[in-house]
ZADO-1210 file (C-alpha; in nm, 4 decimals, padded with zeros to 6 digits):
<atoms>
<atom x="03.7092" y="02.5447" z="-01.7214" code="UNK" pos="1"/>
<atom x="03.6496" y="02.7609" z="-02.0198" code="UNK" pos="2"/>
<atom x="03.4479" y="03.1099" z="-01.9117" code="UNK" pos="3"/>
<atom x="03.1750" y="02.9930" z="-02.1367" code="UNK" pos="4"/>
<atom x="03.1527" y="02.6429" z="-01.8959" code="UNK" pos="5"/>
<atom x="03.1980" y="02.8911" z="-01.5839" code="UNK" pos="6"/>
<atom x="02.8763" y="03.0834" z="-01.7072" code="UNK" pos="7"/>
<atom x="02.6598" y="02.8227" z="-01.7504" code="UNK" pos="8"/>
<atom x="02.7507" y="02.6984" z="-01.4281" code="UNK" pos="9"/>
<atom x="02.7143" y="03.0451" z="-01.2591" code="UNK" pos="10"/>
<atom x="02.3276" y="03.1160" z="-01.3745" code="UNK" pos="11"/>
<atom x="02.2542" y="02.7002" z="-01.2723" code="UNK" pos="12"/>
<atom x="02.3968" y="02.8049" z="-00.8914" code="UNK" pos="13"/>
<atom x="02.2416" y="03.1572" z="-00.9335" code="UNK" pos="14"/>
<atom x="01.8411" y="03.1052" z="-01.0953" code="UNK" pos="15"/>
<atom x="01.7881" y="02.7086" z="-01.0239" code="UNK" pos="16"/>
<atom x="02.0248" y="02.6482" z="-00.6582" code="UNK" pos="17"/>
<atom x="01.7826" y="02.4179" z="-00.5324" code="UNK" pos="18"/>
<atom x="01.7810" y="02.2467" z="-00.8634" code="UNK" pos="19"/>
<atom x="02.1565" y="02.3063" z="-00.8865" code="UNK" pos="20"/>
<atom x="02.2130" y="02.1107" z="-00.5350" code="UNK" pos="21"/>
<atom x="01.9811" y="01.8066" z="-00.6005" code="UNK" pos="22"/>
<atom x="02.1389" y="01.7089" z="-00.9003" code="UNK" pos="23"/>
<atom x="02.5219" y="01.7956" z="-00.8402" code="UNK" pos="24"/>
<atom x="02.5112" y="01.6093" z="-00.5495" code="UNK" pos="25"/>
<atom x="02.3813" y="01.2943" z="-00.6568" code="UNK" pos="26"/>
<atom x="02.4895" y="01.2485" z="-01.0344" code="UNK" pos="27"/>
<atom x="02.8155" y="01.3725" z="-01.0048" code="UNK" pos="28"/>
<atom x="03.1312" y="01.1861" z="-01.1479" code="UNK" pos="29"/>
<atom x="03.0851" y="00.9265" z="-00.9089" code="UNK" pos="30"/>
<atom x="02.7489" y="00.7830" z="-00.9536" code="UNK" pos="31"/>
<atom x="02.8332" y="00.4750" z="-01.1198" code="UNK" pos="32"/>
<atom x="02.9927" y="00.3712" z="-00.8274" code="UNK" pos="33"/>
<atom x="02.7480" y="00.5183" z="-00.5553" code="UNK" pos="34"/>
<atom x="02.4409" y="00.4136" z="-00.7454" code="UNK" pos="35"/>
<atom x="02.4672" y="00.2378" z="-01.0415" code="UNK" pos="36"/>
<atom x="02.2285" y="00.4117" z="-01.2933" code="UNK" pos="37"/>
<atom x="02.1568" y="00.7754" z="-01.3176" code="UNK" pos="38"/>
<atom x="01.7810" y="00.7033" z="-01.2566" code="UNK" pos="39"/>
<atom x="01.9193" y="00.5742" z="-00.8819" code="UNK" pos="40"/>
<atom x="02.0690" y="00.8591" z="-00.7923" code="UNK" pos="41"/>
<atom x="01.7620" y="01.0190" z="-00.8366" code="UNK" pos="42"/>
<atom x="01.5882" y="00.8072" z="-00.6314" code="UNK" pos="43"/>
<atom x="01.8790" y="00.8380" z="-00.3635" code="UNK" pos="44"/>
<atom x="01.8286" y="01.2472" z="-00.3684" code="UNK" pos="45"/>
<atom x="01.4579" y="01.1978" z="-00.4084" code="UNK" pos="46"/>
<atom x="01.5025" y="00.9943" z="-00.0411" code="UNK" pos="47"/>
<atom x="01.6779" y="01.1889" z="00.1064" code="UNK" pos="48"/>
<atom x="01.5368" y="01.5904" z="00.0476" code="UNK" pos="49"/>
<atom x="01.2441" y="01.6425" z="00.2419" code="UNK" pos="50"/>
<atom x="00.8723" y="01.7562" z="00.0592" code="UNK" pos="51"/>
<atom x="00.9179" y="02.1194" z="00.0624" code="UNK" pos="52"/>
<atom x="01.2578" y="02.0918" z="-00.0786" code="UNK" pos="53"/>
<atom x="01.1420" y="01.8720" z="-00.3803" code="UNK" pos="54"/>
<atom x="00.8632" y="02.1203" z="-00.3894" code="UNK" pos="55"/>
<atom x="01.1277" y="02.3888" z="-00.4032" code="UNK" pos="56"/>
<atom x="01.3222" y="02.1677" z="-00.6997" code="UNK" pos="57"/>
<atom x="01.0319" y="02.1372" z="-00.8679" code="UNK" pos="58"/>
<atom x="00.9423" y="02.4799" z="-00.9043" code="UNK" pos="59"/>
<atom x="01.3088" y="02.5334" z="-01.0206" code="UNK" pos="60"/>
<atom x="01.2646" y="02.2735" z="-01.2843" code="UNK" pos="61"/>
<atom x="00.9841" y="02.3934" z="-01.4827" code="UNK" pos="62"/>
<atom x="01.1746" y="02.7469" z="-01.4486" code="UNK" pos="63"/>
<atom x="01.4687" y="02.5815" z="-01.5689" code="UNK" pos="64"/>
<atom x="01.2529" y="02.4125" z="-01.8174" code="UNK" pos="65"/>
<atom x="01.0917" y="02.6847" z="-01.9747" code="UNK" pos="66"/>
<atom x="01.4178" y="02.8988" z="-02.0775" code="UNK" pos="67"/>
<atom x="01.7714" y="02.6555" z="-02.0718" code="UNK" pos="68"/>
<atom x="01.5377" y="02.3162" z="-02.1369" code="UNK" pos="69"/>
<atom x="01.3587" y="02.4830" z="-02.4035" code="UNK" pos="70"/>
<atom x="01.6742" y="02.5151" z="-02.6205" code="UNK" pos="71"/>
<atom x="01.7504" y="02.2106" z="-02.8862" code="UNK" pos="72"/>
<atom x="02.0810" y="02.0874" z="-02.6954" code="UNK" pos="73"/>
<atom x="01.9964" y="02.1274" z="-02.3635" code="UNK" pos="74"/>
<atom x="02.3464" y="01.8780" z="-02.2895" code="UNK" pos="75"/>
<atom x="02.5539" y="02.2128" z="-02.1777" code="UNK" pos="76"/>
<atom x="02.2752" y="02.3428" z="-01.9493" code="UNK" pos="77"/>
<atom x="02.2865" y="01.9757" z="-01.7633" code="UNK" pos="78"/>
<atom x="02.6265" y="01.8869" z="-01.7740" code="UNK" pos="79"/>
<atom x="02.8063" y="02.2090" z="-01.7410" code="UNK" pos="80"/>
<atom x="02.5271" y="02.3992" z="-01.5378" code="UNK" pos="81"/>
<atom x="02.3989" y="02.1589" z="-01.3002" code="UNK" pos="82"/>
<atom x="02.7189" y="01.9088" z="-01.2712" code="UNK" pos="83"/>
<atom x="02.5755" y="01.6434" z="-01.4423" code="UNK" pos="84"/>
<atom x="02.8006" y="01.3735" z="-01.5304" code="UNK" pos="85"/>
<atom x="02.6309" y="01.1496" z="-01.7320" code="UNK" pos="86"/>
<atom x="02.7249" y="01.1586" z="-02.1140" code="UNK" pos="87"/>
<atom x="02.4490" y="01.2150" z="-02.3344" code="UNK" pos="88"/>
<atom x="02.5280" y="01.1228" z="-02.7289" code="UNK" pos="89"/>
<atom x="02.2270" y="01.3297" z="-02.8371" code="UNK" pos="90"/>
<atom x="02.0515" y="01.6070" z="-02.6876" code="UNK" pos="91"/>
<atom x="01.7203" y="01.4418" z="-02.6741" code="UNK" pos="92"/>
<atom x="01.9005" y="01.2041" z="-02.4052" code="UNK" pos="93"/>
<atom x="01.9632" y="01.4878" z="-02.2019" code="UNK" pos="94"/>
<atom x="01.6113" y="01.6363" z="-02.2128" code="UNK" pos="95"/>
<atom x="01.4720" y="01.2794" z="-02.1334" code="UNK" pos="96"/>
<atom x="01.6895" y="01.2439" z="-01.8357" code="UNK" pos="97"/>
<atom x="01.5593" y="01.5863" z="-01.7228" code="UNK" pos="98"/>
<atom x="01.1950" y="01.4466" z="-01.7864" code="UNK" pos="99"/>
<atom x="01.2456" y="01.1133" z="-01.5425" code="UNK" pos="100"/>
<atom x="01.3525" y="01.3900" z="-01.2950" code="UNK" pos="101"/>
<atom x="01.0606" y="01.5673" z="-01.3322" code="UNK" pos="102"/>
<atom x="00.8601" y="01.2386" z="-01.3219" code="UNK" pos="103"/>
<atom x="01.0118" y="01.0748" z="-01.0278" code="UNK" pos="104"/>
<atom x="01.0135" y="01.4191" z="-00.8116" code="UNK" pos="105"/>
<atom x="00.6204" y="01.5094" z="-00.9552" code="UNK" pos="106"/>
<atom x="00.5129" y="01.1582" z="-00.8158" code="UNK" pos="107"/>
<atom x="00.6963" y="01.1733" z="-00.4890" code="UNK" pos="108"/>
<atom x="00.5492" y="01.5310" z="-00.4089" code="UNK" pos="109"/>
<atom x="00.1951" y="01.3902" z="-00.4982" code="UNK" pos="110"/>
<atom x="00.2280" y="01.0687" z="-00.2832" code="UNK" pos="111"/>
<atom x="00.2748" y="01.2892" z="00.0136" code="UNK" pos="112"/>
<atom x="00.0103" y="01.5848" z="-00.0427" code="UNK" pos="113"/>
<atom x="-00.2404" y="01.5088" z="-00.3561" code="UNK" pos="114"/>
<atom x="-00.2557" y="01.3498" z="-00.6923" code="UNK" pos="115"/>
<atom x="-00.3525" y="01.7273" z="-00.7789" code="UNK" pos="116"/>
<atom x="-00.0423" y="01.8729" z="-00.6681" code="UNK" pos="117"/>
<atom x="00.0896" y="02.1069" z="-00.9273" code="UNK" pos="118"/>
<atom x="00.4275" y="02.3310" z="-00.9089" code="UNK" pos="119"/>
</atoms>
């Protein structure tokens, strides 16, 4: 791992851990065999963290998205940062993955509390 690689992964665990956890655990380098598409092992984590944890994830995302997701290539910032193994050919893959994570957690929130819910 190149210290560059070991940074990026350092501020994901450091500024975004909830964040960091929900998405390392579930699209790691084994989630074509666990799941089958990346968008299932969303669903999968999305199952199995409870509200105020999705909550928390959710907060971490727009965080996340407002500094590292902001940048043209986010790729590095998902892959390296939060574990991410799903190959991206162009960065606007990797910020639309990002987006159906934001989607599927913003609806699964709001299904429990209120279709006014915000982060």
């Amino acid at each position: 791992m190149s210290r560059k690689t070991r940074d990026i992964r350092l501020e994901a665990e450091g500024r975004w851990p909830t964040l960091y956890q929900f998405l390392g655990a579930y699209c790691h380098q084994d989630w074509p065999e666990d799941y089958g598409t990346p968008e299932a092992a969303v669903d999968a984590a999305i199952a199995d963290y409870l509200l105020p944890i999705r909550q928390q994830v959710l907060q971490e995302w727009r965080d996340w998205n407002s500094t590292r997701g902001a940048e043209y290539d986010p790729r590095s910032a998902v892959n390296d940062g939060f574990g991410v193994d799903v190959c991206f050919e162009k960065p606007s893959d990797a910020r639309q993955f990002m987006n159906m994570v934001y989607d599927k957690l913003i609806v699964s929130v709001r299904n429990e509390t209120s279709k006014d819910w915000k982060p």
